[in-house]
C-alpha positions in Angstrom: 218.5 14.9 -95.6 217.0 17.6 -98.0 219.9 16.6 -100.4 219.1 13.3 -100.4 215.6 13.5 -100.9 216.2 15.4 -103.9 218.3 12.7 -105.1 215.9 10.4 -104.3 213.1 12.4 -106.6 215.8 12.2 -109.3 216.3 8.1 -109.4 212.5 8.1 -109.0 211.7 10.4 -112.6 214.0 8.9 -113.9 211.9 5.7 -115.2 208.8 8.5 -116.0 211.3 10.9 -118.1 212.5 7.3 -120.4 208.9 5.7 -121.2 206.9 9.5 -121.6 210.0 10.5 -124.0 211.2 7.6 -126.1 213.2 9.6 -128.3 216.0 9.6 -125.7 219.0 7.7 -126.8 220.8 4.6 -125.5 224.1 7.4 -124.5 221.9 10.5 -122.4 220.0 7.8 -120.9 222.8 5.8 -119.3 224.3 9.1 -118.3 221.5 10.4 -116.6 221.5 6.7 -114.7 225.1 7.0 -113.5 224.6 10.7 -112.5 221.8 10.4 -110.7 222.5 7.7 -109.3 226.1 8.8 -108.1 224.2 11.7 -106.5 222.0 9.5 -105.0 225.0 7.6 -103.4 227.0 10.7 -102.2 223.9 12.4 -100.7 223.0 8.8 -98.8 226.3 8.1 -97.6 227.0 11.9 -96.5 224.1 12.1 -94.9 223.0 11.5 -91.1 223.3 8.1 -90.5 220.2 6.0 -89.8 220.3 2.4 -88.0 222.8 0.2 -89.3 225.2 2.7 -91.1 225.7 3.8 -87.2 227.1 0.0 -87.0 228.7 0.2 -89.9 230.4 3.4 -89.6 232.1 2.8 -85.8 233.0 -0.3 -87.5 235.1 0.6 -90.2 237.3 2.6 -87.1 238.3 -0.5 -85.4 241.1 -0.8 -87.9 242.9 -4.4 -87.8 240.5 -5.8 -85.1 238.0 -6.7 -88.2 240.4 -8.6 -89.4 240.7 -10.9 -86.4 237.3 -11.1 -85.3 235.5 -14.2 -86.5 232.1 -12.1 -87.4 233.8 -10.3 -89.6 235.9 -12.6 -91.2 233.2 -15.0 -92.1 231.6 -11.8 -94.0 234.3 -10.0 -95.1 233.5 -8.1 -98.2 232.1 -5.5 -96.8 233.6 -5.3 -93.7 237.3 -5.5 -94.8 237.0 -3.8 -97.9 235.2 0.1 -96.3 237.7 -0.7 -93.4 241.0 -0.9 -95.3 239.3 1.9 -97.4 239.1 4.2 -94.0 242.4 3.0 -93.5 243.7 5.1 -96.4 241.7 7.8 -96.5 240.1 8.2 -93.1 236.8 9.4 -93.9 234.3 6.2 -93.7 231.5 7.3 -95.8 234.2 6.4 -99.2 234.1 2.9 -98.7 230.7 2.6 -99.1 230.7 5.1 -101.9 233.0 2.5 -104.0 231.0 -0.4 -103.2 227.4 1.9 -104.4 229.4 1.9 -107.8 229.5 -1.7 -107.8 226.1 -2.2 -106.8 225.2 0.2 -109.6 227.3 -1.8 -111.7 226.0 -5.5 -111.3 222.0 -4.1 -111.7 223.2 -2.1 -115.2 225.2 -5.4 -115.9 221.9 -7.7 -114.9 219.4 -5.5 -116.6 221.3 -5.8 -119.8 222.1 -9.9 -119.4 218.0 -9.8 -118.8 217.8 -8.1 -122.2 215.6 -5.3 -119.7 215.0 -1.8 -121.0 217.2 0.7 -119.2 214.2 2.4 -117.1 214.5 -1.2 -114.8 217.9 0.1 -113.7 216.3 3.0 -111.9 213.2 1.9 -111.0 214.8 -1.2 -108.9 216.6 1.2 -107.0 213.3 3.0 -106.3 211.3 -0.3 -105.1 210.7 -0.3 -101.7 213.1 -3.7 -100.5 216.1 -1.7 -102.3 215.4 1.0 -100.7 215.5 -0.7 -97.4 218.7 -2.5 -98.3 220.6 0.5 -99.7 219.5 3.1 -97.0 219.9 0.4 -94.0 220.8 -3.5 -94.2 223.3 -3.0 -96.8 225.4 -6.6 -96.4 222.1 -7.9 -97.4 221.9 -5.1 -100.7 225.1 -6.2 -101.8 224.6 -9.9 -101.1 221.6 -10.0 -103.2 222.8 -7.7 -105.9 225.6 -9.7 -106.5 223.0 -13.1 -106.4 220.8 -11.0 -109.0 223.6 -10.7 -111.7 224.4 -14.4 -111.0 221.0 -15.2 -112.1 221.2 -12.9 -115.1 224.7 -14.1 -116.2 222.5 -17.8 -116.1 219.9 -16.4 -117.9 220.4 -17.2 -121.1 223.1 -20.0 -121.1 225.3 -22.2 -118.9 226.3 -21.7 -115.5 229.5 -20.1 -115.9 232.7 -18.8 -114.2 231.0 -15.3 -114.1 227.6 -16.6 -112.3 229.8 -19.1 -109.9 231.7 -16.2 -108.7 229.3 -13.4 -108.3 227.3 -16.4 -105.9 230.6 -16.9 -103.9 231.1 -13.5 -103.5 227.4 -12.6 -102.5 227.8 -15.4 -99.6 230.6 -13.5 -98.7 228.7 -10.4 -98.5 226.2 -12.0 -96.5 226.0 -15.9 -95.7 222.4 -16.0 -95.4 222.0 -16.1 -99.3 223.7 -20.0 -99.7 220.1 -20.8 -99.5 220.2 -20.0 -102.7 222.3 -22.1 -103.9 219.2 -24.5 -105.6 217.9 -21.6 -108.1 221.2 -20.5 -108.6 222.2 -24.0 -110.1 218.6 -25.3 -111.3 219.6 -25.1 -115.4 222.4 -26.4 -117.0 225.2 -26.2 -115.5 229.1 -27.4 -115.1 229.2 -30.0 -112.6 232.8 -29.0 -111.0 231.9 -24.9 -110.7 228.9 -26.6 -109.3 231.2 -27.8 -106.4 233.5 -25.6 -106.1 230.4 -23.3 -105.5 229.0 -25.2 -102.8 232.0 -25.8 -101.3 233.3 -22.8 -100.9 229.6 -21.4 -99.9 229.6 -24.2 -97.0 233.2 -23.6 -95.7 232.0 -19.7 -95.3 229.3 -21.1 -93.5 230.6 -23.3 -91.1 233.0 -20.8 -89.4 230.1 -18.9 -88.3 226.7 -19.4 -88.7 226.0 -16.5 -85.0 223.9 -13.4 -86.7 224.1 -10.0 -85.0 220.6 -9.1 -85.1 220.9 -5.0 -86.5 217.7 -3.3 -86.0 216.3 -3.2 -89.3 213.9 -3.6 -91.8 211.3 -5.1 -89.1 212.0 -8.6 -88.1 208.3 -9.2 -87.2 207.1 -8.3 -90.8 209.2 -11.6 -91.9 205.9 -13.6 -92.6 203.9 -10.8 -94.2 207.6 -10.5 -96.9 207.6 -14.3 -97.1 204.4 -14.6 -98.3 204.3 -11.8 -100.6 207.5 -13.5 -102.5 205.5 -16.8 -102.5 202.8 -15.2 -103.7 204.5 -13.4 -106.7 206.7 -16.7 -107.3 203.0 -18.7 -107.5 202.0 -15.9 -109.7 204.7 -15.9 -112.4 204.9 -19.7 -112.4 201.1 -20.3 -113.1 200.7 -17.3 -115.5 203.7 -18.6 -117.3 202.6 -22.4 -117.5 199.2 -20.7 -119.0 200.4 -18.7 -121.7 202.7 -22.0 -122.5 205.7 -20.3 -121.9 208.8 -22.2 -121.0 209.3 -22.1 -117.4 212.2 -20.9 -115.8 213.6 -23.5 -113.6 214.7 -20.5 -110.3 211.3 -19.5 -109.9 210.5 -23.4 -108.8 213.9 -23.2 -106.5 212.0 -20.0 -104.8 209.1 -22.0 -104.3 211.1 -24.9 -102.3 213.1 -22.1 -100.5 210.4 -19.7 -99.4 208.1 -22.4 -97.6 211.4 -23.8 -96.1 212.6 -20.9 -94.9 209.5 -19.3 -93.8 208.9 -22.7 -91.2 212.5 -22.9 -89.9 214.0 -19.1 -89.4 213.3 -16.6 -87.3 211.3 -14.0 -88.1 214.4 -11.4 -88.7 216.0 -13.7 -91.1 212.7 -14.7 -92.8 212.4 -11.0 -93.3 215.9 -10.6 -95.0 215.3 -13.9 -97.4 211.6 -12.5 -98.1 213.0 -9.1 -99.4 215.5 -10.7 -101.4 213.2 -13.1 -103.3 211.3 -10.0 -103.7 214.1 -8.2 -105.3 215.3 -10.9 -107.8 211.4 -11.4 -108.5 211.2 -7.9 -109.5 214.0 -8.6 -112.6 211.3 -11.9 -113.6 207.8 -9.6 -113.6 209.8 -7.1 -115.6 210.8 -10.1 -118.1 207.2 -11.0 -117.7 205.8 -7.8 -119.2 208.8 -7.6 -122.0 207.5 -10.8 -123.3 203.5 -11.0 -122.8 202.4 -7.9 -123.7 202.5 -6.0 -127.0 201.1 -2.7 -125.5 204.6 -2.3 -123.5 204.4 1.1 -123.0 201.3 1.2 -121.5 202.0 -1.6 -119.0 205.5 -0.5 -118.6 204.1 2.4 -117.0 201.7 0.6 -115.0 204.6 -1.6 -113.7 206.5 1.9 -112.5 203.6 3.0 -110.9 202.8 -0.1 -108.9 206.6 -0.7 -108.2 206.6 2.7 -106.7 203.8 2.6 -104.6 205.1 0.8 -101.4 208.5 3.0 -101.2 205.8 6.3 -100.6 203.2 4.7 -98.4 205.5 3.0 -96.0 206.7 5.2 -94.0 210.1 3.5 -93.0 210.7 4.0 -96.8 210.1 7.5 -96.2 212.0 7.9 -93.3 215.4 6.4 -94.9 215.0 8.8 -97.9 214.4 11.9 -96.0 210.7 12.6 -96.4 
């Protein structure tokens, strides 16, 4: 745990050591991300095991019985790719390892299709819903990382073959996210990887729509997350439409999903969709300061600072990293 709390302090710096010394180049800084965050993987996954990972873990041992068992096939990503991964190797923490990699991957990939400083990379991984997702409900983490560079592949042009994909795969990861499917698809878009999306995203959802509840990130909290997102959708819409800047179609697609969900879920999965809108709204506030503020520096640091905040005071957070 000691290990990974030093890892933790790493990732955390990390945004700090770019925006006090801007004389750091393009190359140190991307290495330092991918160290420390490899370490930050390796000292997570080799550490005890907290909540879900116990799940996860014993699951990975059943060997060909995920591959018959409608739970898991409905969501197999994650559950077939660490299990044929165990399979190989026989140590179950690997698996997991590889998929980190991805995950550290898609939010490089999205920060730079956001046209994001580097420093986002880190810090995202330091806000308090990733931390949640990549220490416990990590289907969800996945899920919504792969949603995230969906968006950012959409950011600046068509729906694509890249962003269709990436959404397939993150309802793979975790059906709950083919809510999604209306911000996803609000912009231009071609009409047939339109369908093929949906499709796709509704045949995954109609073999199983039966959620094993995992204890998590706090079901009951569900309407205190839901209403934060709504919030900060609100906010970015309004403060947006009064500078005159064009909006961006999502953010209206998280204000028809957020009331819908928060009326007809239950409070676990209101929870789950709540963190997530959280986490792609982090990506939009960050845009938000790029393009409203010509003191960047300043409010850059202001942004890590209040970013930060939650992931120390809460002391779940604090728990899952090792504090």
């Amino acid at each position: 745990m000691l290990i990974k709390s030093i890892a933790f302090i790493f990732v955390f710096l990390g945004p700090f050591v770019f925006l006090i010394n801007s004389r750091w180049t393009s190359t140190p800084v991307k290495f330092y991300i991918f160290c420390t965050l490899l370490f930050y993987s390796i000292s997570s996954r080799f550490s005890e095991p907290v909540y879900d990972f116990h799940t996860y873990y014993s699951t990975v041992k059943l060997g060909w019985l995920v591959f018959t068992d409608l739970y898991y096939i409905k969501e197999p990503v994650v559950w077939f790719f660490t299990t044929i991964v165990y399979m190989f190797s026989g140590v179950e923490q690997l698996g997991f390892i590889f998929l980190d990699v991805l995950i550290f991957y898609l939010i490089y990939k999205s920060v730079l299709n956001f046209k994001l400083p580097l420093y986002v990379v880190l810090l995202f991984f330091v806000f308090f819903p990733s931390v949640l997702g990549f220490q416990n409900v990590y289907r969800q983490f996945l899920s919504t990382c792969f949603l995230i560079y969906s968006f950012s592949c959409v950011y600046s042009s068509i729906f694509s073959k890249k962003s269709a994909i990436s959404f397939v795969l993150s309802v793979l990861s975790h059906n709950f996210t083919i809510l999604f499917i209306l911000p996803v698809c609000l912009r231009k878009y071609r009409i047939k990887l339109l369908l093929v999306t949906i499709l796709v995203s509704a045949a995954v959802m109609s073999v199983g729509v039966g959620e094993k509840s995992m204890t998590a990130e706090g079901g009951g909290n569900g309407a205190y997350y839901f209403i934060i997102s709504l919030i900060f959708s609100l906010l970015v819409f309004l403060v947006n439409k009064y500078l005159n800047r064009k909006q961006d179609l999502r953010i209206f697609g998280f204000l028809i999903v957020a009331p819908i969900g928060l009326h007809f879920l239950s409070p676990d999965q209101a929870a789950r969709i709540g963190l997530l809108i959280l986490q792609v709204l982090f990506f939009y506030l960050s845009i938000f300061i790029e393009k409203n503020f010509k003191e960047k520096k300043t409010m850059r640091l202001l942004f890590v600072i209040i970013v930060s905040m939650p992931t120390f005071l809460a002391s779940n957070t604090l728990n899952f990293i090792g504090f």
